[in-house]
C-alpha positions as CSV (number, residue, x, y, z in Angstrom):
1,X,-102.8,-191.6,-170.7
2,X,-103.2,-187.8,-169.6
3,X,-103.6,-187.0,-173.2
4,X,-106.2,-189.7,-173.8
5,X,-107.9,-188.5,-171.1
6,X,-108.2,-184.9,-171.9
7,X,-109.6,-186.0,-175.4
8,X,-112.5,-187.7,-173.0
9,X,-112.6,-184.5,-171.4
10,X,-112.4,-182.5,-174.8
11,X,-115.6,-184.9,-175.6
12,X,-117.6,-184.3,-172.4
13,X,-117.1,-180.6,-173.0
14,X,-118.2,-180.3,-176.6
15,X,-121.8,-178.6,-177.2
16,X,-124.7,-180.4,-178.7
17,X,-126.7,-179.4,-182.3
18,X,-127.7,-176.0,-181.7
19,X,-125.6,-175.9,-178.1
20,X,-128.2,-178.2,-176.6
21,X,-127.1,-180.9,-174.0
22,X,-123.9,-182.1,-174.8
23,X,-122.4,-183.6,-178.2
24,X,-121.4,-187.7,-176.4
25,X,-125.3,-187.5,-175.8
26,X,-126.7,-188.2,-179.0
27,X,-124.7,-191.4,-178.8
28,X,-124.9,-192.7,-175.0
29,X,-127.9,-192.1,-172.7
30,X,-125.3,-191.3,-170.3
31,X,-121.3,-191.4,-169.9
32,X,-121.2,-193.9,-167.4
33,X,-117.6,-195.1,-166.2
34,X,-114.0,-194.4,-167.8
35,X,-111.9,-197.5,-167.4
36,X,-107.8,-197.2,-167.9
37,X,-106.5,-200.3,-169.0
38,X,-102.5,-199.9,-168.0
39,X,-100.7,-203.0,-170.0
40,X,-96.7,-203.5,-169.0
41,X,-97.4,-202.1,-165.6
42,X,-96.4,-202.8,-162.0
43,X,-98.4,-202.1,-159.4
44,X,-96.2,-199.6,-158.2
45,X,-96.5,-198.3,-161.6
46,X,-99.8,-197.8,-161.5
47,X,-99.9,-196.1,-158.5
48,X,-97.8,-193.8,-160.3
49,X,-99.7,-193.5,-163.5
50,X,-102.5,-192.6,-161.3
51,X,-100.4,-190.2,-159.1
52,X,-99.6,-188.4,-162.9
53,X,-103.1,-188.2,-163.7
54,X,-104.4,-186.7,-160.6
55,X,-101.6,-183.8,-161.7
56,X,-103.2,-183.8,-165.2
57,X,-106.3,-183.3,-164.4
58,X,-105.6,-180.1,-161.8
59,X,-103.6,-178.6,-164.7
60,X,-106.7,-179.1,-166.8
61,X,-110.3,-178.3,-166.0
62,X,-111.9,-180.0,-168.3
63,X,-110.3,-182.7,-167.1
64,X,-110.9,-181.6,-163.3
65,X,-114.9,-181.5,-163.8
66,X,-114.7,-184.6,-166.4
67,X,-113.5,-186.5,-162.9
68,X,-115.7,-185.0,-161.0
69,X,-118.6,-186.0,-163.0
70,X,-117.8,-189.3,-164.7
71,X,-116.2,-192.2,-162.7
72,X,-113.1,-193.4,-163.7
73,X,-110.4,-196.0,-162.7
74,X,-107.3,-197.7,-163.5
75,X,-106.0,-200.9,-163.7
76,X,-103.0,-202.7,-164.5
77,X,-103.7,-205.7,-167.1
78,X,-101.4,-208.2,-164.9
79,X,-102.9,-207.3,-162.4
80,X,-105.9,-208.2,-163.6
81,X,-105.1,-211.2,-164.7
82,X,-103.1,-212.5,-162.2
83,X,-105.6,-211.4,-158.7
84,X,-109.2,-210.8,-160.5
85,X,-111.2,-208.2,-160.7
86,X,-112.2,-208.6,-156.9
87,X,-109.1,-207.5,-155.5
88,X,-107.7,-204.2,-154.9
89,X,-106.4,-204.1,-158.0
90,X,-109.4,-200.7,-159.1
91,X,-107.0,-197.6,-158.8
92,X,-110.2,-194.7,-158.7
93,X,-109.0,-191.7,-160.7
94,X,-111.1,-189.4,-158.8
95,X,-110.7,-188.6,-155.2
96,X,-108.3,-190.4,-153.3
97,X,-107.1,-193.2,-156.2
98,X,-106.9,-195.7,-152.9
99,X,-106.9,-199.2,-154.7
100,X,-110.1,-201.7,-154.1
101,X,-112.1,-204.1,-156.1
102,X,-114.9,-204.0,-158.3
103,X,-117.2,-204.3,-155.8
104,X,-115.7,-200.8,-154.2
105,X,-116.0,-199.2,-157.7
């Protein structure tokens, strides 16, 4: 996951035609919400997958200002499933990564 998320990061950083704007521009108006999609996961998994993102992303900055710019959140597929997308089942990538529902989001 920490690789696939620096690639969004590697994305978010790369210059525009003729270093104007940014290069995800030209496709999307704007980059609006990452969603991690953990399949074979237990919630105390995820806590941990999210735990060993928050690390990723302080060893990169790209990463760091990618979170700080984009939202982006976690959630195990079971989970999903099983309680909804209205329970605390959202893990938020950036800032605290406390779990809530959609709604929260």
């Amino acid at each position: 996951m920490a690789a696939q998320l620096a690639a969004c990061a590697a994305l978010w950083e790369q210059a525009g035609q003729g270093g104007r704007g940014r290069a995800w521009q030209r496709r999307w108006r704007s980059f609006l919400r990452l969603l991690v999609v953990l399949v074979g996961t237990a919630a105390a998994g995820a806590r941990g997958a999210v735990a060993d993102l928050h690390l990723a992303a302080e060893e990169n900055p790209g990463v760091t200002e990618l979170l700080a710019n984009v939202p982006a959140d976690a959630v195990c597929l079971e989970d999903l499933i099983q309680r909804g997308p209205s329970a605390t089942v959202w893990h938020p990538l950036g800032g605290s990564g406390r779990a809530c529902g959609w709604t929260k989001l």
